[in-house]
C-alpha positions as CSV (number, residue, x, y, z in Angstrom):
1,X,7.0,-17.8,-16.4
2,X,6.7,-14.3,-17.3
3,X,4.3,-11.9,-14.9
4,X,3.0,-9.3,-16.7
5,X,1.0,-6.3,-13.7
6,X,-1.7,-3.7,-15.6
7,X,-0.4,-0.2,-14.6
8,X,-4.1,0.5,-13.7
9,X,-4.7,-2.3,-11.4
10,X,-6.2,-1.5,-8.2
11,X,-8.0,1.6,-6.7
12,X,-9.1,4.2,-9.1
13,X,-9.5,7.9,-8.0
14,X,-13.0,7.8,-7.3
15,X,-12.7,5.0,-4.7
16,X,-9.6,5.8,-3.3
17,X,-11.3,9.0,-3.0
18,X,-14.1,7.6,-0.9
19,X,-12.0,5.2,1.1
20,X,-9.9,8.5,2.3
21,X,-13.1,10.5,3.8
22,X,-14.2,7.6,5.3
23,X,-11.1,7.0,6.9
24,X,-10.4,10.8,7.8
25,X,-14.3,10.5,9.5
26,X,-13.2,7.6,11.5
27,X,-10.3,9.0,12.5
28,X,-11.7,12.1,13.8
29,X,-15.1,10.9,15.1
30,X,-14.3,7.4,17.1
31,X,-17.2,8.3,19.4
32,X,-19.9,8.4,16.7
33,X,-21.9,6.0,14.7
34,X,-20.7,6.0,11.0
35,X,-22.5,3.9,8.6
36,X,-21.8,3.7,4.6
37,X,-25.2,3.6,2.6
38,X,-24.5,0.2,1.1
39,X,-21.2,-1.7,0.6
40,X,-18.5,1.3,0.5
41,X,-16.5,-0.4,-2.4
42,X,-17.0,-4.1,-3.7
43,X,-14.2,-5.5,-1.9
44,X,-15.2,-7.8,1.2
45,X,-11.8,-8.0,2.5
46,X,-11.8,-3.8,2.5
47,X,-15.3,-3.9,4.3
48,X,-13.9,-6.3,6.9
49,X,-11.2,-3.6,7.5
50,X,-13.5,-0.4,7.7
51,X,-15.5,-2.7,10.4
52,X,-12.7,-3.0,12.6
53,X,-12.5,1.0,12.4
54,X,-16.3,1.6,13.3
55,X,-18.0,2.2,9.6
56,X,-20.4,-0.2,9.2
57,X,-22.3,-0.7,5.5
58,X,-26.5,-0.3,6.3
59,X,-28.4,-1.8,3.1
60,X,-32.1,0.7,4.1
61,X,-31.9,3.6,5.2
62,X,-34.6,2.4,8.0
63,X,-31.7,0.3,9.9
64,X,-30.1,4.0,10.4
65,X,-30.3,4.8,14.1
66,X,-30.2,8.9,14.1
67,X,-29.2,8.9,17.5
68,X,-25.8,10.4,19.0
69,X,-24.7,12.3,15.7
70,X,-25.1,9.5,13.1
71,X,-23.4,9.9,10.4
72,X,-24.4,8.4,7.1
73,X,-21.4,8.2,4.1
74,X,-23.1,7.8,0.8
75,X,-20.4,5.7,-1.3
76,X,-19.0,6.2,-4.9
77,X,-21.9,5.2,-6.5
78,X,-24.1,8.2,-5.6
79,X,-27.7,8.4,-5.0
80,X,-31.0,9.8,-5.8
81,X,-32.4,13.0,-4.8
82,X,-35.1,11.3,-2.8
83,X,-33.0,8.9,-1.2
84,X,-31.0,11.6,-0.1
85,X,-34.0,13.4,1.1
86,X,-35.0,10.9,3.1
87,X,-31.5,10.4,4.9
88,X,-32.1,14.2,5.8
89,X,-35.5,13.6,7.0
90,X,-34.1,11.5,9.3
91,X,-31.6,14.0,11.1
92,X,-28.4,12.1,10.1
93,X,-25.3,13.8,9.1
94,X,-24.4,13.2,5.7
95,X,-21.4,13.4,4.0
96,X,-20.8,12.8,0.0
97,X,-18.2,10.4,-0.9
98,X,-20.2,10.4,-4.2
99,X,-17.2,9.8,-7.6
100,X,-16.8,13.0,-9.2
101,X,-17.5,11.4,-12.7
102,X,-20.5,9.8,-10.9
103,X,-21.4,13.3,-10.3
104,X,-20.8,14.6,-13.6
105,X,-23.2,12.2,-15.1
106,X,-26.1,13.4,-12.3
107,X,-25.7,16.8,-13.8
108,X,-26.0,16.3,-17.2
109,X,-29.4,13.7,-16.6
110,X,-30.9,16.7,-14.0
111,X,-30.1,19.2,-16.5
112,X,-31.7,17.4,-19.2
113,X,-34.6,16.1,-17.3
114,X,-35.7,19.4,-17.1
115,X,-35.6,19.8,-20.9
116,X,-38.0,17.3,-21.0
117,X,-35.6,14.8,-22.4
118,X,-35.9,10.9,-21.8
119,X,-32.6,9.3,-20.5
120,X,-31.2,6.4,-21.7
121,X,-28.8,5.1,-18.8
122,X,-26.6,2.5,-20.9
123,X,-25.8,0.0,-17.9
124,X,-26.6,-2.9,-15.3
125,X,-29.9,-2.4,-14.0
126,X,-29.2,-3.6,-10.4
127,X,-26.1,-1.3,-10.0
128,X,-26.2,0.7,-7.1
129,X,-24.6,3.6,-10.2
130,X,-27.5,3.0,-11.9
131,X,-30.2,3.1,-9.7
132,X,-29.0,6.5,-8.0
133,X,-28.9,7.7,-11.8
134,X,-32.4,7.3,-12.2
135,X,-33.0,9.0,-9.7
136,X,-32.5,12.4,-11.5
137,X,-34.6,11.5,-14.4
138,X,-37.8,11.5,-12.8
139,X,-40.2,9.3,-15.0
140,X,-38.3,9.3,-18.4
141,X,-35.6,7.3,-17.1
142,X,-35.0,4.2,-18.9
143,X,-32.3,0.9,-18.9
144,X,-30.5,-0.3,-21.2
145,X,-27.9,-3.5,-21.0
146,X,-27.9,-5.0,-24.4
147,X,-28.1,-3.7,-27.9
148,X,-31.5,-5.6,-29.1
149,X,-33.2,-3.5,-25.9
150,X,-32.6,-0.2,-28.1
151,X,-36.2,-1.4,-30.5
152,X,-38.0,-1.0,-27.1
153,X,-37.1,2.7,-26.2
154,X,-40.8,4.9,-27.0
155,X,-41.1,6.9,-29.8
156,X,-39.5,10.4,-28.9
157,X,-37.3,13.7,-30.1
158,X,-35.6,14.4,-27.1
159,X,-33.5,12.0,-26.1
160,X,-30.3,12.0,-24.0
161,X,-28.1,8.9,-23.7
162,X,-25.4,8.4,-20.7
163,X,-23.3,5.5,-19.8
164,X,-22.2,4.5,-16.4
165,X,-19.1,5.0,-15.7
166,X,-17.8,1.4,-15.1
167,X,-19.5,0.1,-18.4
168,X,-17.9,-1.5,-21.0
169,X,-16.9,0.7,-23.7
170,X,-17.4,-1.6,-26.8
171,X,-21.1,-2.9,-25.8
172,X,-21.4,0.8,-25.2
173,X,-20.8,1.9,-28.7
174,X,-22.7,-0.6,-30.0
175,X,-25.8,0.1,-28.3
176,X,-25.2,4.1,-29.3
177,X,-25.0,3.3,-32.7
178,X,-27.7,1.5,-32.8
179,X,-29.3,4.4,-30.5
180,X,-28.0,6.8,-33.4
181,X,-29.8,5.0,-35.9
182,X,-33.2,5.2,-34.8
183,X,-33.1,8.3,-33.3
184,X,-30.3,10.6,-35.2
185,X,-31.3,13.8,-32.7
186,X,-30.7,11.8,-29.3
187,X,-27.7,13.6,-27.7
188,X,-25.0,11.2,-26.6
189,X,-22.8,11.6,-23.8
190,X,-19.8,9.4,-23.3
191,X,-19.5,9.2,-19.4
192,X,-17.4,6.1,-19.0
193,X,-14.8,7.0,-16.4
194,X,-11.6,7.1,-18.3
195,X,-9.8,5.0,-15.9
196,X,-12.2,2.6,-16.6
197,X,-11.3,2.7,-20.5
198,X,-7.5,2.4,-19.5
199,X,-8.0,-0.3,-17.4
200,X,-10.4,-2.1,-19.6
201,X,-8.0,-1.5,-23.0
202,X,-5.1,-2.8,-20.4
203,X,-6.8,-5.8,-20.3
204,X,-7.5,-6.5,-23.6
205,X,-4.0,-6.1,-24.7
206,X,-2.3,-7.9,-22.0
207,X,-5.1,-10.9,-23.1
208,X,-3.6,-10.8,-26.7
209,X,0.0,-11.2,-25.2
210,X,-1.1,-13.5,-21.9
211,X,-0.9,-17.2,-22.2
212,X,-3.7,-16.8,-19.5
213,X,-5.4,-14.0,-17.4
214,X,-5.6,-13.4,-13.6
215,X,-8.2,-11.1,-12.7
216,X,-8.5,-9.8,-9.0
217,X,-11.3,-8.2,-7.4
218,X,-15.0,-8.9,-5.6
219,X,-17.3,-10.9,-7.5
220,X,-19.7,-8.7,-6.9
221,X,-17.5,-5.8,-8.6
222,X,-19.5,-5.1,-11.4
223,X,-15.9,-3.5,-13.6
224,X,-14.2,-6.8,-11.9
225,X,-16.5,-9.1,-14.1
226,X,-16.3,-6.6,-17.1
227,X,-12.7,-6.6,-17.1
228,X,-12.9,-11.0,-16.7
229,X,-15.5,-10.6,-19.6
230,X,-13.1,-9.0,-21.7
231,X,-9.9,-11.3,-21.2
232,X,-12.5,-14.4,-22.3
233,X,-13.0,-12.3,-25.1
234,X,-9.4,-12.7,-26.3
235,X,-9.9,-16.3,-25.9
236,X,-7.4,-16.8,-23.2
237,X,-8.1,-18.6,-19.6
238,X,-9.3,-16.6,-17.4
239,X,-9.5,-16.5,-13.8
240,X,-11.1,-14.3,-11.3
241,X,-9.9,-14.6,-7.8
242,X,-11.2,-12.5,-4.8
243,X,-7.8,-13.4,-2.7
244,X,-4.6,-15.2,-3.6
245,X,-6.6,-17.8,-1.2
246,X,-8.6,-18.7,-4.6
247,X,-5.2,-18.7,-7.1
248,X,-5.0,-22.4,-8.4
249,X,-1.2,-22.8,-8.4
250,X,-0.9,-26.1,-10.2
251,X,-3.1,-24.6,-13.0
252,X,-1.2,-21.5,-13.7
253,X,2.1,-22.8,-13.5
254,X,1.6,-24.6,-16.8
255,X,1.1,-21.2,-18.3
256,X,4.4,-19.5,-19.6
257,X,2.9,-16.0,-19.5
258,X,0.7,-14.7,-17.4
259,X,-1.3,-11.2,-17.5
260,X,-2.5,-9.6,-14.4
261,X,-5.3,-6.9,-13.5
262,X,-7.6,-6.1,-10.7
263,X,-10.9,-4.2,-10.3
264,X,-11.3,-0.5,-9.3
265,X,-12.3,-1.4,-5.9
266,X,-9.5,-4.0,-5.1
267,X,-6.9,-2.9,-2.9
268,X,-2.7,-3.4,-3.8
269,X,-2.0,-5.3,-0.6
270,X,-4.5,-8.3,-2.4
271,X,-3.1,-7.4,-5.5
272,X,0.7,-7.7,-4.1
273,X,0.3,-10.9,-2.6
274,X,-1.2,-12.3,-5.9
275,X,2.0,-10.9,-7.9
276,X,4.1,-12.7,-5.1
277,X,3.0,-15.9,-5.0
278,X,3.2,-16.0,-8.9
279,X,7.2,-15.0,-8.4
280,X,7.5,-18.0,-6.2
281,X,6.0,-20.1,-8.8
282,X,8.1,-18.4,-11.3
283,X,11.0,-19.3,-9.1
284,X,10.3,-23.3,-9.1
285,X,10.0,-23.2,-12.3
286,X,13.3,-21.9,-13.7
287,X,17.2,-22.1,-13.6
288,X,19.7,-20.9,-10.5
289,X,19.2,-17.2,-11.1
290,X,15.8,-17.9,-10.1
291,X,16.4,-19.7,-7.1
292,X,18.6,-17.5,-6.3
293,X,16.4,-14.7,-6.3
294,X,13.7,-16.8,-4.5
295,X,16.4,-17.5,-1.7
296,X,16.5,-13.4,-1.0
297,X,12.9,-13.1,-1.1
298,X,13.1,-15.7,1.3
299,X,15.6,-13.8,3.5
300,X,13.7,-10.4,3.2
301,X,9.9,-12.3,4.4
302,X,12.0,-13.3,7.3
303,X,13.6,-10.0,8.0
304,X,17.1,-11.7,8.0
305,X,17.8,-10.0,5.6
306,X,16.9,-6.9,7.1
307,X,19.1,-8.2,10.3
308,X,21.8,-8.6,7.4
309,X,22.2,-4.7,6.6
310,X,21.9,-3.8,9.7
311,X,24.9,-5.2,10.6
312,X,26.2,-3.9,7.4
313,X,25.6,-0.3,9.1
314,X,27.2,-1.5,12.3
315,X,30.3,-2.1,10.3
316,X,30.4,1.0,8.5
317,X,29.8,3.2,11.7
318,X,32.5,1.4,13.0
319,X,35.1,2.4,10.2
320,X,33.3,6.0,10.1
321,X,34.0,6.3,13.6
322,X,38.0,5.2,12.6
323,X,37.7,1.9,14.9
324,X,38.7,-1.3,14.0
325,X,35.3,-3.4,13.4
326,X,34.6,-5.4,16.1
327,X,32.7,-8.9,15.1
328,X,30.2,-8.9,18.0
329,X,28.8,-5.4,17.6
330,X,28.1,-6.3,14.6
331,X,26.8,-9.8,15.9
332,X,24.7,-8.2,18.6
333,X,23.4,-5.5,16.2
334,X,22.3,-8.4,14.0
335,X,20.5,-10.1,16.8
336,X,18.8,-6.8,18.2
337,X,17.4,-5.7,14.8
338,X,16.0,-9.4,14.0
339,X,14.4,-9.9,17.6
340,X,12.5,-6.7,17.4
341,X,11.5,-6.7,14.0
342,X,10.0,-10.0,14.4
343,X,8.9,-9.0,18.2
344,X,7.1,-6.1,16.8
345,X,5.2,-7.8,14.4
346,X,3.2,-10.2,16.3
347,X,2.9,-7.2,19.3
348,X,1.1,-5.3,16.6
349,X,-2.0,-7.3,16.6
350,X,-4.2,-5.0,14.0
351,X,-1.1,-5.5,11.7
352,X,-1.3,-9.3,11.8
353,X,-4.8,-8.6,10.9
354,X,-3.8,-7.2,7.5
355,X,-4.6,-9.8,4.7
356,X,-2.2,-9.8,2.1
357,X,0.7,-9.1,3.7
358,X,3.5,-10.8,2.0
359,X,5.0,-11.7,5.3
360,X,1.4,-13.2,6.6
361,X,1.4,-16.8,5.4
362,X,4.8,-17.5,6.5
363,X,4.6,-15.8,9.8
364,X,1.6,-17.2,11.0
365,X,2.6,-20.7,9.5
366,X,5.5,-20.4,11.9
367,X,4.8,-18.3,14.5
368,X,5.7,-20.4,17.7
369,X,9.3,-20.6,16.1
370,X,9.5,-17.2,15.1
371,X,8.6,-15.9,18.8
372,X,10.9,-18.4,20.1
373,X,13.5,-17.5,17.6
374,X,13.4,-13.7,18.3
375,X,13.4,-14.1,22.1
376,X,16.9,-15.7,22.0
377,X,18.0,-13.8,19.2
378,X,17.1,-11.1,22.1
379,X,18.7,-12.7,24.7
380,X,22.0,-13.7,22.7
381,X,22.4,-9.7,22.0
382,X,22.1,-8.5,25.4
383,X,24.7,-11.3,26.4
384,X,27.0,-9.7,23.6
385,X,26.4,-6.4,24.4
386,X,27.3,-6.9,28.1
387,X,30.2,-8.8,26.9
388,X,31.3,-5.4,25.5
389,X,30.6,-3.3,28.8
390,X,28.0,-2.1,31.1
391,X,27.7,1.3,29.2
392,X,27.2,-1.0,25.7
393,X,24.5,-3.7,27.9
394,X,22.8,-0.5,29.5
395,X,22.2,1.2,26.2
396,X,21.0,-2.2,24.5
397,X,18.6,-3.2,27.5
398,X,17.0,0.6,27.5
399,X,16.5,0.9,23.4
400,X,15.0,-3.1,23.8
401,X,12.7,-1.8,26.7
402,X,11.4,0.8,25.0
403,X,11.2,-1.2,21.9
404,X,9.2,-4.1,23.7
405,X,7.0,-1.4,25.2
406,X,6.1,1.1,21.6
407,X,3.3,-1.7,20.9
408,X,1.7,-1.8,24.3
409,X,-0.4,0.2,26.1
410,X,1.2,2.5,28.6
411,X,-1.8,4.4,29.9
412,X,-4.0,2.5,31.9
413,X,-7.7,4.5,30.8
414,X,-8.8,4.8,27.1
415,X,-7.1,7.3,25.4
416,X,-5.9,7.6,21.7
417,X,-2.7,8.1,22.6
418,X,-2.3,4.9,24.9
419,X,0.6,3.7,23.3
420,X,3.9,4.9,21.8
421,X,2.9,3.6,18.4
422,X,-0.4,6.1,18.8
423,X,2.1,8.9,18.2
424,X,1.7,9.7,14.8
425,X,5.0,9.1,12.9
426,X,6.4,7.5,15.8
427,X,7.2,4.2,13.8
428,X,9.5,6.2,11.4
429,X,11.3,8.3,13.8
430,X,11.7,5.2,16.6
431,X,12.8,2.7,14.5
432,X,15.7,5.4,12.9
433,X,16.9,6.3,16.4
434,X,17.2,2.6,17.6
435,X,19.2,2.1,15.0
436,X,21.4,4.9,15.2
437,X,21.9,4.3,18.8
438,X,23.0,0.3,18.6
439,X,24.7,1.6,15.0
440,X,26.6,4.2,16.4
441,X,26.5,5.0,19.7
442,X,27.2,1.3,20.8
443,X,30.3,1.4,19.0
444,X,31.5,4.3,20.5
445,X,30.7,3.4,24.2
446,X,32.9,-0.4,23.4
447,X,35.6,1.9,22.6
448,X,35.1,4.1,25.9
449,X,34.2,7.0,24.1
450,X,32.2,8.3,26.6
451,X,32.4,11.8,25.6
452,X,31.0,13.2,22.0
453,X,33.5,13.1,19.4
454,X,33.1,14.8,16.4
455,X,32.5,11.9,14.4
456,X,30.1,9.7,16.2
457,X,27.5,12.4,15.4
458,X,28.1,12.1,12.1
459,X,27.7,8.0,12.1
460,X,24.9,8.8,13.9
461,X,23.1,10.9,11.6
462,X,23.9,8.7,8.8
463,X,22.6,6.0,10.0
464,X,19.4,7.7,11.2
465,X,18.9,9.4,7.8
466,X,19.4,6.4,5.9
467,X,17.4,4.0,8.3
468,X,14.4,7.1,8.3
469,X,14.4,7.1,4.7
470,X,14.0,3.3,4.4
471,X,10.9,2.8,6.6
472,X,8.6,5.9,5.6
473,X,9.6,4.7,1.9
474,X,8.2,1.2,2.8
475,X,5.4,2.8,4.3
476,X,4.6,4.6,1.1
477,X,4.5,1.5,-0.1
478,X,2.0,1.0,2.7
479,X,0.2,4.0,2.7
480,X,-3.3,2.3,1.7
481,X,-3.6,-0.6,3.6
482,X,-2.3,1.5,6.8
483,X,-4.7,4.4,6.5
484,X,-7.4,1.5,6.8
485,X,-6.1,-0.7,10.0
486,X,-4.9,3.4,11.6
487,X,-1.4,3.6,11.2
488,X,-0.5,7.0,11.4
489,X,3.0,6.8,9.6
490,X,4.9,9.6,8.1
491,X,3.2,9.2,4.8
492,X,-0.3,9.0,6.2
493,X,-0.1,11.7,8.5
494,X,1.5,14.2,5.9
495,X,0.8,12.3,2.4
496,X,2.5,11.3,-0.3
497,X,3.6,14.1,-1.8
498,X,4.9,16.0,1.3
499,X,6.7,12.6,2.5
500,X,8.9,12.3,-1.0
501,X,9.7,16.2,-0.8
502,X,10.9,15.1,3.2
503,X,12.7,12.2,2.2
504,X,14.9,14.6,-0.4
505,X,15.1,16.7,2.0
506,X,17.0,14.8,4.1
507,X,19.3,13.2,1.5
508,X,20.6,16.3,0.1
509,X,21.8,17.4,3.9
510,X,23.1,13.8,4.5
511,X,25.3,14.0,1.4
512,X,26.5,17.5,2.2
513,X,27.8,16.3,5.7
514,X,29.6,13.3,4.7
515,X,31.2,15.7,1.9
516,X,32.0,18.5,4.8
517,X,32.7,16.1,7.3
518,X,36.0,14.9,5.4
519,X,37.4,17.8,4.4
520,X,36.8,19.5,8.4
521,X,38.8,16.6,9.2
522,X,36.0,14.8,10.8
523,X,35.7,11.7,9.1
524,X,37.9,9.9,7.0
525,X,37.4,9.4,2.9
526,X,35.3,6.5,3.2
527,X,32.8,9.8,4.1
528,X,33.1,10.6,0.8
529,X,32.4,6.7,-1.0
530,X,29.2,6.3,1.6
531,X,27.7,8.8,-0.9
532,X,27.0,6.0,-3.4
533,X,24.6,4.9,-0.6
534,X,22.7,8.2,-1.2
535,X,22.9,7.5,-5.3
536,X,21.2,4.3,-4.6
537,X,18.6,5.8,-2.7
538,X,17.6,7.7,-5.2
539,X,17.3,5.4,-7.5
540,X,15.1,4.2,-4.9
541,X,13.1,7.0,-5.3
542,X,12.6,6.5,-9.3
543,X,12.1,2.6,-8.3
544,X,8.9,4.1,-6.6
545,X,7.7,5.5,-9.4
546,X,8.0,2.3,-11.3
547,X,6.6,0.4,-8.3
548,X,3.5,-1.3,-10.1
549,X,6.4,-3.3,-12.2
550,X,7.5,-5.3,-9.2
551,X,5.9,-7.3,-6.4
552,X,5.8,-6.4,-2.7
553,X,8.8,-8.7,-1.5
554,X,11.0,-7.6,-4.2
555,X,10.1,-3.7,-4.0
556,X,10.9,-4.1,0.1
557,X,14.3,-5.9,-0.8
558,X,15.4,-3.7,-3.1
559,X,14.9,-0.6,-0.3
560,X,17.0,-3.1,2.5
561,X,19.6,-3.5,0.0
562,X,20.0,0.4,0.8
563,X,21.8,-0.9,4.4
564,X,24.0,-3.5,2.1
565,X,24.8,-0.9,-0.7
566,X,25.9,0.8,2.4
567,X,28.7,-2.1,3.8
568,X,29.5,-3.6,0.2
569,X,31.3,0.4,-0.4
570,X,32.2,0.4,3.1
571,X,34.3,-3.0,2.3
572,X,35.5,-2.0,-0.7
573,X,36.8,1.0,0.7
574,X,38.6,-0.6,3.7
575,X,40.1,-3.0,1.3
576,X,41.5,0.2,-1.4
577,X,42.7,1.5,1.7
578,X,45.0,-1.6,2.7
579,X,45.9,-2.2,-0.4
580,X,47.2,1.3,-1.5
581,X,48.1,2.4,1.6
């Protein structure tokens, strides 16, 4: 089975722009009463989020209650002047989360209203779009969904047609030329969002190459059922699913290749899980590479294999640090990273309320284990580490305390910073240092180092950078779905952008002092081979760009096997050095 992900899937700019101001109002205004004027996007799962972060959709603008600073968010779909009127009349604070192509097409009907022009809005006359559209035409506005409507438009000379945005561009031209036809002076404006044309040609080509169709998005997402409308089109099956929930497996695994596209209001966790579940059924259905590959997914759901690299860091601290690796730091390293990981995770209850989570099915499906599994691993590593020493068992005990304790609530009286996971980019930074510490500083301590020796620092850093670089690029992987449950991660509290420019940033110092750090006599040469750890990282980086190409599960592998790539050159190196020397 072949899985084939359009590149426009998912969130276009207009509601991604909408979703962000409603989720920087409930960020900065917990104490007030925030309310979306309809449905923000279609997407119930979405909705079900923005709940659990105080916006709540009103359907009439009568169920507003103006009291204690309301304020009212009028979605992506705009709406009329009088609506908007009224909202004011009612001494709510409004803020405009109205699509700038939305926008666009308000001007050009007011503009022409005044002209004395009758529109033609070229569209679905229930659509919330369509309905605030109207709006600005006064009483020359007029409907039209199908091409035998255009005989019914009145007699005139002044006549301006407009589409909206999300319509589909092929009934669309139809209905202009027939538009064109009987009235040659009508002025036509093409105001279909061109996101929606990509997404909508995207579809129709995949459909040509597709053995069958997956669509994803609400069902009462008007583009969602245009773009399904299009892939039956092609003649292909077609199926469109809300949630993987709704996928039927034994159905598309007959299929050899399958095409896959989502709505403008469906976000990429939904989308993710979709693509991931068709990679396991890719997996059963082919040869050993495949099962192969469905083993590491396996191990990366489970955060072994996460548990995996970090003892691959463990070991190349160790030979960084010029000791001999010892087997149960590396064990109790292992054990730390797998207990807290999996700790963490059912601590954090708003993340365990994320649907689509690749991790969600399996974690919840085992949970009693996986509690009971991480508690021993926890356990085990503390009875290694004190094994080793009470400076190695007193280090361990305080990084797992503090650990334990970043997901509870610390202050006793409400405050937004209650816990230490409140601290914005606190995950990043906590997780990198915990590392480091058990990575590097464990190490050191089990060979009485007690003192700083100019190369633990450096294992240290390494460790931290790499580990740092790792988890905010998972969580720019993450950004979306953790701006909505109010995660405030290095990417979502700086953005995008700034977050890539960090992350080089702290490569291209990493790589200078591994390179210094040998040649000052610091470090040995295996300094100078841990810089193919650094390459790989940025490959991660162009991976990223890529990132629509490949499911969740295998994008988050690929950034762990950072931590392998890591003791793989480590090995090699150790077994160069035997060999030649």
């Amino acid at each position: 089975m072949a899985i084939k992900l359009a590149k426009t899937a998912g969130f276009c700019m207009g509601v991604k722009r909408a979703v962000d101001i409603v989720l920087d109002i409930a960020q900065k205004n917990s104490n007030r009463k925030i309310y979306t004027y309809g449905p923000l996007i279609h997407n119930p799962q979405t909705i079900d989020l923005l709940k659990r972060r105080g916006v709540f959709p009103i359907e009439r603008i009568d169920d507003i209650d103006p009291s204690g600073g309301t304020i009212l968010i009028i979605r992506a779909h705009g709406i009329s002047p009088e609506e908007r009127t009224r909202i004011r009349d009612r001494g709510v604070t409004i803020v405009d989360a109205t699509c700038p192509k939305v926008a666009h097409v308000q001007s050009i009907i007011k503009k022409h209203a005044t002209r004395d022009y009758t529109t033609v809005i070229v569209g679905d006359r229930e659509h919330p779009e369509v309905n605030g559209l109207l709006g600005y035409a006064g009483e020359r506005g007029v409907v039209l969904s199908r091409e035998s409507e255009v005989e019914n438009l009145p007699d005139t000379d002044r006549l301006c047609v407009v589409a909206q945005t999300t319509q589909n561009m092929d009934e669309y031209n139809r209905i202009v030329a027939g538009i064109r036809k009987r009235f040659p002076a009508a002025v036509i404006f093409n105001t279909i969002c061109d996101s929606t044309e990509r997404r909508q040609s995207e579809v129709k080509e995949l459909a040509k190459r597709a053995d069958a169709m997956i669509i994803i998005g609400g069902k009462n997402s008007a583009n969602t059922r245009r773009l399904a409308g299009l892939s039956e089109q092609e003649g292909k099956p077609t199926f469109h699913i809300e949630t993987v929930k709704e996928l039927p497996n034994r159905v598309i695994a007959a299929y050899e290749n399958i095409g896959v596209s989502a709505g403008a209001s469906t976000p990429n966790w939904i989308i993710n899980r979709v693509v991931d579940t068709l990679t396991e059924l890719q997996g059963e259905r082919t040869g050993h590479l495949a099962s192969f590959v469905k083993l590491w997914t396996l191990t990366v759901k489970t955060e072994l294999y996460s548990a995996f690299g970090a003892g691959c860091l463990a070991y190349t601290s160790m030979l960084l640090q010029g000791m001999a690796p010892h087997p149960t730091v590396i064990l109790a390293m292992v054990l730390y990273v797998f207990a807290m990981h999996t700790l963490n995770r059912f601590l954090d209850r708003e993340t365990n309320a994320i649907i689509g989570s690749f991790r969600e099915e399996i974690y919840r499906s085992h949970k009693k284990r996986y509690i009971g599994a991480a508690l021993v691993s926890l356990l085990a590593s503390l009875f290694l580490a004190c094994t080793l020493g009470s400076g190695p068992f007193s280090l361990l005990l305080l990084i797992s305390v503090l650990g334990i304790l970043y997901n509870m609530p610390i202050l006793p009286f409400r405050h937004r910073f209650r816990r230490l996971k409140d601290l914005p980019g606190s995950k990043n930074l906590s997780v990198a240092l915990a590392w480091a510490a058990v990575g590097a500083v464990l190490p050191a301590l089990t060979a009485g180092r007690h003192g700083l020796s100019t190369v633990m620092p450096v294992a240290f850093l390494f460790i931290f950078a790499i580990v740092f670089v790792r988890s905010s690029m998972s969580d720019l992987l993450d950004i979306q779905s953790d701006r909505l449950i109010g995660r405030e991660t290095i990417p979502v509290v700086i953005g995008e952008k700034r977050t890539r420019r960090l992350l080089t940033a702290i490569v291209l110092p990493t790589g200078l002092l591994l390179f210094f750090s040998y040649f000052l006599g610091w470090s040995s040469s295996l300094a100078l081979v841990l810089l193919a750890c650094l390459f790989y990282i940025l490959i991660c980086f162009k991976l990223y760009d890529r990132r629509l190409e490949f499911s969740g599960v295998v994008l988050e592998g690929l950034l762990e096997t950072m931590y392998v790539v890591t003791g793989a050159a480590s090995f090699l190196w150790r077994l160069a050095v035997r060999f030649w020397f």
